[in-house]
N, C-alpha and C positions, 0 to 999 in steps of 0.2 A: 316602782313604788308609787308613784304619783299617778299611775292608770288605776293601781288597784285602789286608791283612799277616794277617788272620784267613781268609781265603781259602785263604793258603798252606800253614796247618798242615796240613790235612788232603792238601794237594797234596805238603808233603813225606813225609809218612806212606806215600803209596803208590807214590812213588818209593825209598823205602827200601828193605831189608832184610828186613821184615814183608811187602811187596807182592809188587812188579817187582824188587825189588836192584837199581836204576840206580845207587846208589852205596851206600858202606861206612858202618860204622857208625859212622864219624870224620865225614863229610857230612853223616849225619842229626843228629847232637852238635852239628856247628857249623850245620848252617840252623837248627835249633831255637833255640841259644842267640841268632843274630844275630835270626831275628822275635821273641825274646822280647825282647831288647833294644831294640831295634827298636820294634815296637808300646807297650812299657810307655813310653817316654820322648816317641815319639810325643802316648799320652796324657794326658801330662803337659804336653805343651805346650798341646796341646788345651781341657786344664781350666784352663792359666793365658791364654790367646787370650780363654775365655768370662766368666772370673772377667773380666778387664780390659773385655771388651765390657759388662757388666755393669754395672761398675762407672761404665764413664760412660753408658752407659743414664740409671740413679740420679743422678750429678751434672747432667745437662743437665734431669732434669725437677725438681731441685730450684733450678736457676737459672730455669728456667721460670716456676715456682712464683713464687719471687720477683718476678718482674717483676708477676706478677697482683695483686700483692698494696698 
């Protein structure tokens, strides 16, 4: 998910105004603003999915542990 919304910046860029002009410079404002959106919160979920996977990583090998013991 995160390859493809960093993909697109450069794919709005040369649909822009600067490029091709496929659309105005209210389009390029708002795809920008929504992949930024977009991708940052994306990320966010991303670091709290691996913080959580993580985290019971750590508890299942310290019940692990326990049992060895």
């Amino acid at each position: 998910m995160h390859l493809v919304l960093w993909t697109l910046y450069p794919i709005v860029w040369i649909l822009s105004p600067e490029c091709f002009n496929a659309f105005g410079q209210g389009g390029e404002t708002m795809s920008y603003t929504l992949l930024d959106i977009a991708s940052k919160i994306g990320f966010g979920f991303l670091s709290l999915n691996t913080l959580r996977n993580l985290e019971q990583a750590g508890e299942s090998v310290n019940e692990s542990e326990a049992l060895y013991k």
